[in-house]
C-alpha positions, 0 to 999 in steps of 0.5 A: 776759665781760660778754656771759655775766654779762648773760644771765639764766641767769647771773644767775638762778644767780649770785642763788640761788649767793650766796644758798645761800651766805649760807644755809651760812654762817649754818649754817657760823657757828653750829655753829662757835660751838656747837663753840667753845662745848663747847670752852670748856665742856671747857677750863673743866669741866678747869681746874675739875677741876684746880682742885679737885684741887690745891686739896684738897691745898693750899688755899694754892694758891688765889690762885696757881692762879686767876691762872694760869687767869684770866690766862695763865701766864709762856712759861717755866713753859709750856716747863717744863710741856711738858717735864713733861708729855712725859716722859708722852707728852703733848705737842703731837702727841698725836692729837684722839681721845686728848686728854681735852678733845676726845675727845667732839667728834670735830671734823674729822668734823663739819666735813668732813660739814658741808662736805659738806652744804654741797656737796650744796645747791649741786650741786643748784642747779647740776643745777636750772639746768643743766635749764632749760638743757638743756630750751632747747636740746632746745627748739632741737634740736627747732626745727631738725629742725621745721625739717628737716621743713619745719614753721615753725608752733613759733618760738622764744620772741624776747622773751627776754634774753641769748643764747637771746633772741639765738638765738631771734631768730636761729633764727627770722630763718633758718626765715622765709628758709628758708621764704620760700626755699622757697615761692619754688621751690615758686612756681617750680616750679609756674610752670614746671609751668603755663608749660609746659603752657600752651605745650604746650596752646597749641601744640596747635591750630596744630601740628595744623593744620600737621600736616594741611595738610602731610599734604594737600600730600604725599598730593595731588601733583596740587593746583592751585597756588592751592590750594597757596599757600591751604595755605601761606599757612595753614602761614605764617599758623600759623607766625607765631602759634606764633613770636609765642606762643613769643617772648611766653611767654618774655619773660613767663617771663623777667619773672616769673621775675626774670631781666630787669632793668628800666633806669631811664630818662627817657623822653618817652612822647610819642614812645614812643607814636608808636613804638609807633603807627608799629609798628602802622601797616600793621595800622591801614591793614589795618583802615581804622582811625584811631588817634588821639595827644592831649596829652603832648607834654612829659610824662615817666616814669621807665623801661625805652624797649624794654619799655615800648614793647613793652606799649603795642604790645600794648594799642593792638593789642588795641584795635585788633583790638576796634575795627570796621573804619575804627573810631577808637583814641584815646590821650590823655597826661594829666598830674596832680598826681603822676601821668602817665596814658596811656589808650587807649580804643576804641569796639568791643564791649566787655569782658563785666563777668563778663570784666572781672576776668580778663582779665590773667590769661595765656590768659584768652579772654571769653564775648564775644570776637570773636576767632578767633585771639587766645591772651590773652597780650598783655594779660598780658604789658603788665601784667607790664611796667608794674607790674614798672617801678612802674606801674598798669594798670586797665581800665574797659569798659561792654559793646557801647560799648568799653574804656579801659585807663588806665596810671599812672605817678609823674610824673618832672620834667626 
């Protein structure tokens, strides 16, 4: 109940209600006195008349008379009266059309058209009220199928009182989820799209070469045997990229969908690096090349082991394949006042500047890479990884000098 009486519309028809009302009544009050007031001027003009009939006849009735009009009569001679007056078919039942001081008046018709104009004013503060009520809710009807049609450019007014301002607030709340919503499966949508073409256009070039060579081994029975494992070890060689792209672009399809959730836990990066490193000690050894851990041995970060091995493994790996044989990778632990840094840097060719802002982004290739085999997919698969677990990756590089990816997390104590 109180809900209702707080709303503004109540209010609004509860003030224009009573002041209607005080408005009729005071017309009410004054044309009851103006009817009470020709009454009496009828009694009085009909007792005057009495009074002068009675009076030509009997002039010593004055006294008598007077008394009786100006100070009532005794029950008895009112009885007595009555019964007089009935034997002419003049009593209390007689109707207010023949009764000679009220035949002019005509009462009840007055009152009940009175009551009537009374009713009309009210009925139209009611259809007046009713309308603002009626327009907000096409306002509303018209929201909502603004919203059906995905358009939510007209909110509904919020700053309003009572139970529209709750339904608007309400309203709109809903239409930014379902927006939200939306755009979120629109986002989805088309990271799909993308993801598969990028897989599609990525497979390409190793799916062909595999095509070729296997025609080669079936057209050419008489193939010498070293020629033979050349093409195998080529097919192998594609194999392992094709395994490599489709394992990475579905962990980064994972991660960016949502699907993976990162645990939380205390992790010694010290002896993650080490890991890492450990995981890339054959290609090291390949390449005649040193990689270097300083510092950190008691620092600590907050996060999932696995998956933040995995993005170290592919930054120390892409410096490593940037690095020149029997070249050196240094990673240094770094402990700051908030912060835990992890930097690894190389002394190869370096990254182009026009290069540098693009190079997290999935498939992205330099003008100056060296590469002949790199997709681009590692380096945004470790972005994705240390910020979706809190962290920042940022990348400084001076062209043909080297690049030093700097990783920050928020320092985790013991």
């Amino acid at each position: 109940m109180l809900d209702v009486i707080r709303n503004p519309e109540w209010k609004s028809v509860a003030v224009k209600f009573i002041a209607l009302q005080l408005v009729l009544g005071m017309l009410m009050f004054f044309f009851m006195n103006h009817q009470v007031g020709r009454v009496n001027q009828v009694i009085v003009e009909q007792n005057a008349a009495i009074m002068g009939h009675m009076l030509k006849k009997d002039p010593q009735l004055e006294q008598e008379l007077v008394s009786y009009i100006t100070q009532g009569v005794q029950p008895a001679e009112v009885e007595e009266g009555k019964r007089i007056l009935a034997t002419y078919g003049y009593g209390s039942d007689i109707s207010i059309e023949d009764q000679p001081a009220l035949s002019g008046l005509a009462l009840p018709m007055k009152a009940t058209v009175l009551v009537m104009m009374f009713v009309i004013p009210v009925m139209l503060l009611l259809l007046w009220e009713y309308r603002k009520v009626f327009g907000r809710i096409n306002r509303i009807s018209h929201a909502a199928e603004q919203v059906v049609e995905r358009q939510f450019d007209e909110p509904l007014p919020e700053d309003e009182e009572g139970a529209f301002g709750a339904l608007g607030r309400s309203f709109n709340a809903m239409a930014g989820r379902l927006n939200n919503t939306l755009q979120l499966l629109q986002q989805e949508k088309e990271f799909l799209q993308n993801l598969l073409s990028d897989i599609s256009h990525q497979l390409k070039t190793p799916l062909s070469s595999l095509i070729i060579y296997n025609e080669n081994l079936l057209k050419d029975p008489k193939m010498k045997e070293d020629m033979k494992a050349s093409f195998l070890e080529r097919s192998r060689q594609q194999l392992d990229r094709m395994e490599w792209l489709i394992v990475s672009l579905l962990k980064l399809a994972r991660i960016e969908a949502g699907s993976i959730v990162f645990r939380k836990n205390e992790i010694r990066i010290r002896d993650l690096i080490e890991d890492a490193a450990f995981s890339l000690q054959l290609l090291s050894e390949q390449n005649k090349q040193t990689l270097q851990i300083h510092g950190g041995e008691d620092l600590l970060i907050q996060g999932d082991d696995e998956w933040m091995k995995e993005a170290f493994i592919n930054l120390m790996k892409n410096a490593m394949e940037h690095t020149p044989e029997g070249g050196v990778i240094h990673v240094r632990l770094e402990e700051h006042s908030l912060f835990s840094t992890v930097v690894i840097q190389d002394y190869g060719e370096g990254i182009h500047p026009e290069d540098v802002p693009h190079i997290f982004k999935r498939f992205y290739r330099g003008k100056s890479n060296s590469k002949s085999q790199g997709i681009g997919i590692g380096l945004s698969l470790s972005k994705v990884l240390i910020e979706g677990q809190g962290g920042q990756i940022t990348v400084f590089s001076k062209h043909g000098e080297g690049t030093e990816f700097r990783v920050l997390f928020l320092k985790s104590t013991r």
